[in-house]
MARVODREN-370458 format. One record per atom (N, C-alpha, C): residue number from 1; residue in one letter; atom name; x, y, z. Coordinates in pm, whole numbers, padded with zeros to 5 digits, always signed. Each point is the difference from the previous one (the first is absolute). Layout:
// MARVODREN-370458
pt i NUM; aa a; at CA; u X; v Y; w Z
...
***
This chain:
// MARVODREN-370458
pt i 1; aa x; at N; u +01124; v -00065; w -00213
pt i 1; aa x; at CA; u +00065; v -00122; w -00041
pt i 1; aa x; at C; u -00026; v -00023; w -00148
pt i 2; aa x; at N; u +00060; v -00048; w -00062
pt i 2; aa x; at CA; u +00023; v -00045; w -00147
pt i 2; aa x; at C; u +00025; v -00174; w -00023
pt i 3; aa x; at N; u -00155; v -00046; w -00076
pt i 3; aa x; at CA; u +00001; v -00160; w -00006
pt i 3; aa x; at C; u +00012; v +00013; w -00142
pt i 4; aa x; at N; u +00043; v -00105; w -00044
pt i 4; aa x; at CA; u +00010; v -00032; w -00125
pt i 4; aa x; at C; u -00131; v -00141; w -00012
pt i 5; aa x; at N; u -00107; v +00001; w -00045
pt i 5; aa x; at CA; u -00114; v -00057; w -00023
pt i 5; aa x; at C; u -00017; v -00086; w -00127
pt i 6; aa x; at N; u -00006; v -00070; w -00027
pt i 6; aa x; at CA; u -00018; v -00020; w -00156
pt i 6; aa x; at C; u +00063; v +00031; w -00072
pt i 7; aa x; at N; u +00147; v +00044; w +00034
pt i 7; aa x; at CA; u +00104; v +00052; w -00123
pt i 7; aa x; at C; u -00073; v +00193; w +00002
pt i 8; aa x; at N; u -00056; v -00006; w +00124
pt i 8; aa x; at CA; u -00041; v +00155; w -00022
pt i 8; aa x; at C; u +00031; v +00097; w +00085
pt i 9; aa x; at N; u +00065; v +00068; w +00066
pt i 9; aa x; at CA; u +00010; v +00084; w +00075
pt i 9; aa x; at C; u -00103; v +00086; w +00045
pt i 10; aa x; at N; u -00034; v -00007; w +00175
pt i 10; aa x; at CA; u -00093; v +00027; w +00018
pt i 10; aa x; at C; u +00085; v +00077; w +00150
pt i 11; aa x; at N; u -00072; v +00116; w +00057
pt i 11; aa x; at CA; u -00004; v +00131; w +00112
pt i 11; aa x; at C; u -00100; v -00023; w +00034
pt i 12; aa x; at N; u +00069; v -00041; w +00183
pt i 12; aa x; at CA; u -00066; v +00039; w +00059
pt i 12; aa x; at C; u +00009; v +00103; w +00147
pt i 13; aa x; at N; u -00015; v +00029; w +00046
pt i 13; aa x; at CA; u +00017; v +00043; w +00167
pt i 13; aa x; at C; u -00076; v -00073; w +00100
pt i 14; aa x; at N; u +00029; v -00065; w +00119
pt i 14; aa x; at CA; u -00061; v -00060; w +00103
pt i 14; aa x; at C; u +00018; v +00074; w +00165
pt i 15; aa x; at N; u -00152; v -00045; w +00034
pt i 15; aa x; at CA; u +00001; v +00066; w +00115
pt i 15; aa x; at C; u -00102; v -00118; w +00101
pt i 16; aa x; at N; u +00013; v -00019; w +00120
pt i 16; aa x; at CA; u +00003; v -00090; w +00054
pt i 16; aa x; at C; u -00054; v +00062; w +00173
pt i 17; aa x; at N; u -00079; v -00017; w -00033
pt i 17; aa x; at CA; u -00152; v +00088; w +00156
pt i 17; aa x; at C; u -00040; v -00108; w +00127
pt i 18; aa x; at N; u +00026; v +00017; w +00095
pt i 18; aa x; at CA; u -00064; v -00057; w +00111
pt i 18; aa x; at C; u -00106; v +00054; w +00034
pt i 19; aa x; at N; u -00039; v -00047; w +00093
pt i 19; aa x; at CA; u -00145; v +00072; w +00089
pt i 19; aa x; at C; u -00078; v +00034; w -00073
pt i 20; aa x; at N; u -00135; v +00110; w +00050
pt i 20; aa x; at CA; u -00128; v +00105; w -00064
pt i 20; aa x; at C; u +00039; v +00066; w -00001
pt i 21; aa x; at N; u +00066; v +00063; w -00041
pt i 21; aa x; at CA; u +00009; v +00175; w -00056
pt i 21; aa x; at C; u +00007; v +00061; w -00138
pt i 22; aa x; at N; u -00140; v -00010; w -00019
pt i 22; aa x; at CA; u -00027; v -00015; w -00157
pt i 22; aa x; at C; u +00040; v +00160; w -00023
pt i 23; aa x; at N; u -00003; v +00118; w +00120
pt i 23; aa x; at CA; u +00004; v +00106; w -00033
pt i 23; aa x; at C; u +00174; v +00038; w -00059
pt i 24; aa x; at N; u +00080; v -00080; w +00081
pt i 24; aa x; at CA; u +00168; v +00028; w -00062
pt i 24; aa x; at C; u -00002; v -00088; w -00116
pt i 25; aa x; at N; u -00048; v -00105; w -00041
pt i 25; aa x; at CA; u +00000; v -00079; w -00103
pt i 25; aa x; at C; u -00022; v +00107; w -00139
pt i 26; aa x; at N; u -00129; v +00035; w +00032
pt i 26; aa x; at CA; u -00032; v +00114; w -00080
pt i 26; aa x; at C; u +00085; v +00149; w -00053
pt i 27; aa x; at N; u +00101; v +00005; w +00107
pt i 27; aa x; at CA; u +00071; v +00161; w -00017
pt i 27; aa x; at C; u +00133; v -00072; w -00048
pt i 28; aa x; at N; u +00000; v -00126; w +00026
pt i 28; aa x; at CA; u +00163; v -00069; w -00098
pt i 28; aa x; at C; u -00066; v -00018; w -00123
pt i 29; aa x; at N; u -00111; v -00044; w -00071
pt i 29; aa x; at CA; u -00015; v -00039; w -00100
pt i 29; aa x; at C; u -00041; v +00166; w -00059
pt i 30; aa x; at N; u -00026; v +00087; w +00023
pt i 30; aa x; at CA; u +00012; v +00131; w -00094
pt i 30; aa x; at C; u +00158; v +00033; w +00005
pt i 31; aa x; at N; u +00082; v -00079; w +00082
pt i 31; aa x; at CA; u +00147; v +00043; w -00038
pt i 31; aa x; at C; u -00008; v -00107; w -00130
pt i 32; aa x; at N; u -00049; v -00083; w -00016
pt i 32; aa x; at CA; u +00066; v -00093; w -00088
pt i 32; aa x; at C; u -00087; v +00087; w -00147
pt i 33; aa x; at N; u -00063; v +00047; w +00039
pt i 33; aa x; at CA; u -00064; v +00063; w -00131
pt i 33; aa x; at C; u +00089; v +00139; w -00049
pt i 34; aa x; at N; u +00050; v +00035; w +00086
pt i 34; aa x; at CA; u +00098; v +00120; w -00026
pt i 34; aa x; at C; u +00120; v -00069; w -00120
pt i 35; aa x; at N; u +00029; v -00115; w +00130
pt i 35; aa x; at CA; u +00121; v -00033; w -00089
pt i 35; aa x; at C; u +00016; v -00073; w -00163
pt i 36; aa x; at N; u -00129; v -00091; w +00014
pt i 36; aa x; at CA; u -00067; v -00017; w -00125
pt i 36; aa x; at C; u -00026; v +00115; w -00126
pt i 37; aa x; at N; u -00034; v +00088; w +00059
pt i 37; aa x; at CA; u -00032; v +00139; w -00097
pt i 37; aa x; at C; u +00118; v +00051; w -00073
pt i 38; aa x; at N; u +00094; v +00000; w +00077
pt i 38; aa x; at CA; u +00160; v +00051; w -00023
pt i 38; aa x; at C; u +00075; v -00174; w -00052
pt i 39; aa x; at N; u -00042; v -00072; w -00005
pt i 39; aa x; at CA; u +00093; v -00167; w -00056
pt i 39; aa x; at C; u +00105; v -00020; w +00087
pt i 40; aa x; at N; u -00014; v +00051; w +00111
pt i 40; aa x; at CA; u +00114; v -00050; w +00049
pt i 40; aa x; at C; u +00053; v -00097; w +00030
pt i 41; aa x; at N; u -00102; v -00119; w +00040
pt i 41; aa x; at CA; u +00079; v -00126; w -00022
pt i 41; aa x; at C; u +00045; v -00089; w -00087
pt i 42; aa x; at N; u +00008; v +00062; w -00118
pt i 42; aa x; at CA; u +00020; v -00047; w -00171
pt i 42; aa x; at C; u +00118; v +00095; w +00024
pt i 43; aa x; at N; u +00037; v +00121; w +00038
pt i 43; aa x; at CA; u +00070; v +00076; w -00039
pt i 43; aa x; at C; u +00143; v -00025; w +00055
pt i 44; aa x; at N; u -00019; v -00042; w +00145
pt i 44; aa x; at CA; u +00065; v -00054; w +00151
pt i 44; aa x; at C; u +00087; v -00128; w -00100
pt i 45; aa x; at N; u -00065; v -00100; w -00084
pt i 45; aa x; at CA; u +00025; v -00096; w -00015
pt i 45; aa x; at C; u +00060; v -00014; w -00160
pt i 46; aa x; at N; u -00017; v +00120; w -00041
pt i 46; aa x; at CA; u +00040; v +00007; w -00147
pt i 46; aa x; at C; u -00064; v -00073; w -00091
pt i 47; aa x; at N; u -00167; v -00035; w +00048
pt i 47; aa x; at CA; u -00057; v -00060; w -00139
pt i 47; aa x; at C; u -00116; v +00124; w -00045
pt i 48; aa x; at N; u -00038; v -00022; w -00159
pt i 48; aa x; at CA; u -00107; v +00085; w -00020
pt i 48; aa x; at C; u -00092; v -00103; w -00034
pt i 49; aa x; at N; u -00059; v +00009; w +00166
pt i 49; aa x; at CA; u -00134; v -00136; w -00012
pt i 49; aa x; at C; u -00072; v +00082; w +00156
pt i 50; aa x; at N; u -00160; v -00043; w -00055
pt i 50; aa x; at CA; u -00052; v +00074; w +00114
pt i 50; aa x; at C; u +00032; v -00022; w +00146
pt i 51; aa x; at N; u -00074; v -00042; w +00100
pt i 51; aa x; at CA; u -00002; v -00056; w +00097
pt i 51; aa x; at C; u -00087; v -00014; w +00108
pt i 52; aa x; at N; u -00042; v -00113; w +00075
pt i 52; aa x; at CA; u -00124; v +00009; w +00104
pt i 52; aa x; at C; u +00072; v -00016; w +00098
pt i 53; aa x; at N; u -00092; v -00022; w +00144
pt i 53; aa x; at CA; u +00020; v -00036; w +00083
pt i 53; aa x; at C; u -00115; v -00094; w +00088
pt i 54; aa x; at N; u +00140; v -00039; w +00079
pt i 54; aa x; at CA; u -00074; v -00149; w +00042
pt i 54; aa x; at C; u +00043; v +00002; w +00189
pt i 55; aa x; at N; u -00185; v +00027; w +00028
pt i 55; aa x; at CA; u +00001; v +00003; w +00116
pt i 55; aa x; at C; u -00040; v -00120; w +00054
pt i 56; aa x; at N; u +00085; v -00040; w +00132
pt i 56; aa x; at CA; u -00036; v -00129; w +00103
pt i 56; aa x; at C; u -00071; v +00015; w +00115
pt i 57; aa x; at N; u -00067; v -00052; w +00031
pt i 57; aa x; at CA; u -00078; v +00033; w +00102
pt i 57; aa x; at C; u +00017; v -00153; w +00124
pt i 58; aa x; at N; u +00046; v +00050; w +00122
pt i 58; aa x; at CA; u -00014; v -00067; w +00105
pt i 58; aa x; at C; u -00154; v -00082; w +00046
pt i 59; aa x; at N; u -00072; v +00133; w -00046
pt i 59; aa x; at CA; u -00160; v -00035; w +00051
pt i 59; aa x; at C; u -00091; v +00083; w -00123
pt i 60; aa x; at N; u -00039; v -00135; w -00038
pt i 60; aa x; at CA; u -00151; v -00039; w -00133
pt i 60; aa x; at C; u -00100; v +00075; w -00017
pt i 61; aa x; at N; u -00025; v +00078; w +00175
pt i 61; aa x; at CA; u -00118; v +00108; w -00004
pt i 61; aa x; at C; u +00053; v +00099; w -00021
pt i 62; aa x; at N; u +00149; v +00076; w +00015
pt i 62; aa x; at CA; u +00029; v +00122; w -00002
pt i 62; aa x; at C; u +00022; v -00013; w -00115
pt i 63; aa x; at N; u +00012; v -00113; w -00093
pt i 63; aa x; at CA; u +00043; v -00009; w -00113
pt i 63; aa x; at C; u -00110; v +00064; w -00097
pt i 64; aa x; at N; u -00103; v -00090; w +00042
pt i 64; aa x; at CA; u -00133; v +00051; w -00074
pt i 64; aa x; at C; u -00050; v +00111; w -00005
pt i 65; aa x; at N; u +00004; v +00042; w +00124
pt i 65; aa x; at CA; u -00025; v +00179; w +00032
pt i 65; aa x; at C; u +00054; v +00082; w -00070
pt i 66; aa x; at N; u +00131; v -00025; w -00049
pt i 66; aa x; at CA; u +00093; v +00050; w -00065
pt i 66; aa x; at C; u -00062; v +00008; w -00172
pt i 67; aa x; at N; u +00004; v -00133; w +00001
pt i 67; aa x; at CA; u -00097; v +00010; w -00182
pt i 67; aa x; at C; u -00100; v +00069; w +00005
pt i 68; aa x; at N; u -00056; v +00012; w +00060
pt i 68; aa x; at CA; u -00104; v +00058; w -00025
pt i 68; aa x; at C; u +00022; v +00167; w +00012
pt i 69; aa x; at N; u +00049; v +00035; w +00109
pt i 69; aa x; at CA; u +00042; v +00120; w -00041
pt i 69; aa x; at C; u +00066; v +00071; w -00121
pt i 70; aa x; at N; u +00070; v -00091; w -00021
pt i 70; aa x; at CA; u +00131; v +00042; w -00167
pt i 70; aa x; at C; u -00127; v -00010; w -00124
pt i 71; aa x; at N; u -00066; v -00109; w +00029
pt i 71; aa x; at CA; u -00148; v +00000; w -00125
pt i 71; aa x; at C; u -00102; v +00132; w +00019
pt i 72; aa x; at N; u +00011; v +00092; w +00105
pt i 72; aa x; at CA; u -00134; v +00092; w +00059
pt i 72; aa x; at C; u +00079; v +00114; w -00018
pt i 73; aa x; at N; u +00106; v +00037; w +00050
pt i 73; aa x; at CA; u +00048; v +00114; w -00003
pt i 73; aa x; at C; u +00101; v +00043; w -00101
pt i 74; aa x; at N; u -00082; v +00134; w -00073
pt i 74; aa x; at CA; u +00027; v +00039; w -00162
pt i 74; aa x; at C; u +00143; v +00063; w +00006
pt i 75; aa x; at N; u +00087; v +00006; w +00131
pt i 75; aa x; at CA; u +00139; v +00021; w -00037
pt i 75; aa x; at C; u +00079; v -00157; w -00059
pt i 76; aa x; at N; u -00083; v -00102; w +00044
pt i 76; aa x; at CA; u +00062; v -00134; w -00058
pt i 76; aa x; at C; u -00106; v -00019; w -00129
pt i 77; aa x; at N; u -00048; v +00101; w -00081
pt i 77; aa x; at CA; u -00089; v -00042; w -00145
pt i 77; aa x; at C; u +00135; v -00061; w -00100
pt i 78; aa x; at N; u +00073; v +00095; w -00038
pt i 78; aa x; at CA; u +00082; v -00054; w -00089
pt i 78; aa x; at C; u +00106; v -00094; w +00039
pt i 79; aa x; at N; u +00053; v -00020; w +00089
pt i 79; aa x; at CA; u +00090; v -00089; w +00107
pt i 79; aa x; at C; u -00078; v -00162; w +00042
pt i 80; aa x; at N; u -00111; v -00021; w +00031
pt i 80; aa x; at CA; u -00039; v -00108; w +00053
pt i 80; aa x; at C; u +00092; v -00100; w -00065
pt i 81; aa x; at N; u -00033; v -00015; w -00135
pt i 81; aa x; at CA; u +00050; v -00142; w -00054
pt i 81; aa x; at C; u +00183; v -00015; w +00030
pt i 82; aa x; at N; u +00033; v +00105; w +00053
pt i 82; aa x; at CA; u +00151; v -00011; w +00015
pt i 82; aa x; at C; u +00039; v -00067; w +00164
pt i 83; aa x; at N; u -00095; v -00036; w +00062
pt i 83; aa x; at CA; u +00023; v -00004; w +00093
pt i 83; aa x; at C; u -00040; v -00216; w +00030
pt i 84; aa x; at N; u +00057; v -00065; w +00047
pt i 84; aa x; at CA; u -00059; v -00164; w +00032
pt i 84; aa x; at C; u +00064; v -00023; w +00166
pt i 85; aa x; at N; u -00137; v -00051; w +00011
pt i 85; aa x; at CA; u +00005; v -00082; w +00119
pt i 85; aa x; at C; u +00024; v -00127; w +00073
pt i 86; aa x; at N; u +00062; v +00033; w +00087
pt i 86; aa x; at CA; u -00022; v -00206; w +00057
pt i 86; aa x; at C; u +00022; v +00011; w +00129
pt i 87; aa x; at N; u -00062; v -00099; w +00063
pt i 87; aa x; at CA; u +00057; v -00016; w +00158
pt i 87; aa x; at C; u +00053; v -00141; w +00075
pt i 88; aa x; at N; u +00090; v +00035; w +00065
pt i 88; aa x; at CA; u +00093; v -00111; w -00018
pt i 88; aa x; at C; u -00035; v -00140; w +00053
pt i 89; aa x; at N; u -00118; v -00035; w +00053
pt i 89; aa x; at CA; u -00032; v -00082; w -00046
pt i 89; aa x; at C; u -00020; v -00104; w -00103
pt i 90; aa x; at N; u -00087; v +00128; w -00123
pt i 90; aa x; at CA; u +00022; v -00065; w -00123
pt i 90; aa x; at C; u +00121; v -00047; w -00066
pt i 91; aa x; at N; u +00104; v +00128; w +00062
pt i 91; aa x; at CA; u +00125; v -00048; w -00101
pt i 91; aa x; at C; u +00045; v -00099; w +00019
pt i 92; aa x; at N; u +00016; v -00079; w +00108
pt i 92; aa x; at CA; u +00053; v -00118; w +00005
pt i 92; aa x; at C; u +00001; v -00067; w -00097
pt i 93; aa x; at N; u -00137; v -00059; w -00033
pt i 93; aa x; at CA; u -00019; v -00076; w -00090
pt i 93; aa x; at C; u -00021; v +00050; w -00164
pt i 94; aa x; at N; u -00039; v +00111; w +00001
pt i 94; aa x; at CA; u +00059; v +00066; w -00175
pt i 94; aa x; at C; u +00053; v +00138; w +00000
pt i 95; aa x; at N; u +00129; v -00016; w -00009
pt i 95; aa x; at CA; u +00048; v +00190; w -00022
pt i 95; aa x; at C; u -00015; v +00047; w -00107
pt i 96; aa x; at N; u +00037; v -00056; w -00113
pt i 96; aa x; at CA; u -00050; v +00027; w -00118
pt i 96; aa x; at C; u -00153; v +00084; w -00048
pt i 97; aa x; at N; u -00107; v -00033; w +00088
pt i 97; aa x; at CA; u -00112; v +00055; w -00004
pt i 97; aa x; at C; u -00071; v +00086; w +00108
pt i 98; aa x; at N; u -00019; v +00166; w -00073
pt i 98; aa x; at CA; u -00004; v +00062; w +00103
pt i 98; aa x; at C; u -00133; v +00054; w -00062
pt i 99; aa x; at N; u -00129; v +00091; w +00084
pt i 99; aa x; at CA; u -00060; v +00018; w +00027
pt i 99; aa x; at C; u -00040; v +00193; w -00022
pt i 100; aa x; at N; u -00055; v +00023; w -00136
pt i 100; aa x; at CA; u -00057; v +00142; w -00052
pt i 100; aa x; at C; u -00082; v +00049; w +00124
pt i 101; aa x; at N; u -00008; v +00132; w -00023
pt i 101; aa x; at CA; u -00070; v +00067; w +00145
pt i 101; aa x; at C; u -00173; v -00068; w -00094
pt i 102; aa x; at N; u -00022; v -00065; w -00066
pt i 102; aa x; at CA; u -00114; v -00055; w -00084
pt i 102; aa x; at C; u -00066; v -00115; w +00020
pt i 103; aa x; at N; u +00100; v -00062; w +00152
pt i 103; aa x; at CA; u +00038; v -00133; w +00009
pt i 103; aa x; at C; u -00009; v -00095; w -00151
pt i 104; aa x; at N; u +00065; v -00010; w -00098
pt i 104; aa x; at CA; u +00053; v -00075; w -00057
pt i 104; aa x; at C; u +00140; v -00022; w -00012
pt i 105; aa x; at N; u +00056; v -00129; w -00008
pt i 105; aa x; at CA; u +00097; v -00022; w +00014
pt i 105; aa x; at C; u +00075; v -00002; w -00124
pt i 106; aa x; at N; u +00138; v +00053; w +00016
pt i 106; aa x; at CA; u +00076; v +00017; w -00107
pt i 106; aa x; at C; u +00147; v -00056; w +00009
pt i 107; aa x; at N; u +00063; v -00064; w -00124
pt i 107; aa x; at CA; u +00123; v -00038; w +00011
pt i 107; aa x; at C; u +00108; v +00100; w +00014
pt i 108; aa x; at N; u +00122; v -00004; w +00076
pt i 108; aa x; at CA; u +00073; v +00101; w +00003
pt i 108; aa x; at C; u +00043; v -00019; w -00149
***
C-alpha cells in the first residue's frame, strides 16, 4: 500500500495473522525479506522509496514471540527495523502507531 504521510510518500506491505503459529509467521516474513531485497513493493507501485512492513496480530502473545524472534535471529539482523507491529486490539484506538520488533513505538 502507498500512504501519503506528511506530504510524504511512504511503502508499505501488510499482513494480518490469527492464532500461534509463530512458526508460518516466521517463513512469510523471510518471504517479505526476499521481496524487500529485490524492492518490489516500491517497484509494484512505481515509487523509488524504500518500504516496511506492517504486521497485525490477532493475539499479543504470538505477537511478542514474534519480536523477539525477528530481534534473535541473524537472518532478520539487517531487516528487523523494516518490519512494525501491532495487534488489533491496540489498533483500535491508535493506527497510526505501530510497534519496532524493539518494542518502541513508531509513527507510520
Amino acid at each position: 500500500m502507498k500512504l501519503k504521510v506528511d506530504g510524504e510518500i511512504k511503502i508499505y506491505t501488510f499482513e494480518i495473522y490469527n492464532g500461534q503459529d509463530t512458526k508460518r509467521v516466521m517463513q512469510q516474513l523471510q518471504k517479505h525479506i526476499r521481496s524487500l531485497q529485490e524492492g518490489l513493493p516500491s517497484v509494484t507501485l512505481n515509487e523509488k522509496k524504500g518500504s516496511k512492513v506492517l504486521l497485525l496480530f490477532d493475539s499479543t502473545s504470538c505477537m511478542r514471540a514474534v519480536m523477539d524472534r525477528v530481534k534473535s535471529e541473524s537472518v532478520f539482523m539487517n531487516f528487523k527495523n523494516l518490519f512494525l507491529f501491532n495487534d488489533t486490539q491496540t489498533l483500535k484506538t491508535q493506527f497510526d502507531s505501530w510497534c519496532s520488533c524493539e518494542s518502541r513505538y513508531v509513527k507510520l
